[in-house]
C-alpha positions in Angstrom: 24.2 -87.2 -10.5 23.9 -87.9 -14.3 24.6 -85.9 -16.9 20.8 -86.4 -18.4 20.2 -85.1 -14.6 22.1 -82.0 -14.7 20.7 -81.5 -17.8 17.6 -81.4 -16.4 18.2 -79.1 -13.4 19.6 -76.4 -16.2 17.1 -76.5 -18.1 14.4 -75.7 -15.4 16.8 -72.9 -13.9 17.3 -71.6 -16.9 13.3 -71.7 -17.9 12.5 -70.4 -14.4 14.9 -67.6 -15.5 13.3 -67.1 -18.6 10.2 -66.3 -16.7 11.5 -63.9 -13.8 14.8 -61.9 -15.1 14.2 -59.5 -18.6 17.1 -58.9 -20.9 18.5 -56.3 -21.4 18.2 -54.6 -24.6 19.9 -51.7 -26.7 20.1 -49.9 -29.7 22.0 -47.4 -31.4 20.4 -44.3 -34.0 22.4 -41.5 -35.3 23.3 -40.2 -38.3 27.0 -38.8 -39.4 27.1 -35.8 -41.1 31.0 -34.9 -42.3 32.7 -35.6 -39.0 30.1 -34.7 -36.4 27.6 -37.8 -35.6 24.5 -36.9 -33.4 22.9 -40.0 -32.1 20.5 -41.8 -29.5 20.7 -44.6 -27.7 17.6 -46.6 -26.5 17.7 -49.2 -24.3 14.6 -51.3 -23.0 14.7 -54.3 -21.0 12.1 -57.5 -22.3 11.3 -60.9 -20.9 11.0 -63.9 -23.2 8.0 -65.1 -24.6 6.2 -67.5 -22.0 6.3 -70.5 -24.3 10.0 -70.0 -24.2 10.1 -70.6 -20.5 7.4 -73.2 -20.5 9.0 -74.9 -22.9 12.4 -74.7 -20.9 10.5 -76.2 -17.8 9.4 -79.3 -19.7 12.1 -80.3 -21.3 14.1 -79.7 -17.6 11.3 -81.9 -16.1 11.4 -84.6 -18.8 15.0 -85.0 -18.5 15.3 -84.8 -15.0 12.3 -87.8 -15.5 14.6 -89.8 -18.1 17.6 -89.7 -15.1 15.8 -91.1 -13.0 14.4 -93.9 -14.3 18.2 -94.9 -16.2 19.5 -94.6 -12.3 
């Protein structure tokens, strides 16, 4: 396989990812008063905008295009 090939096949597992999985997000808030801190943690989990993946797929496809015509 080509490099431009694998490439390609990263890019559209990694778009199809984008699409699927949400990351994991988390945050901390407290505030320290002398020595004792009181605090909350948040955490919410996103997915990616859908250009973000969209954009993934194409460029996987286009490259996985460009290999194959170089082969």
């Amino acid at each position: 396989m080509k490099n431009v090939a694998v490439i390609g096949v990263v890019l559209l597992i990694l778009g199809f990812m984008s699409l699927v999985v949400p990351v994991p997000h988390s945050e901390n808030h407290g505030v320290k008063v002398g020595d004792t801190r009181i605090g909350v943690q948040t955490q919410s989990s996103e997915k990616l905008p859908p250009a973000v993946g969209i954009v993934l797929l194409v460029g996987g496809v286009m490259a996985l295009v460009v290999g194959a015509r170089k082969s």
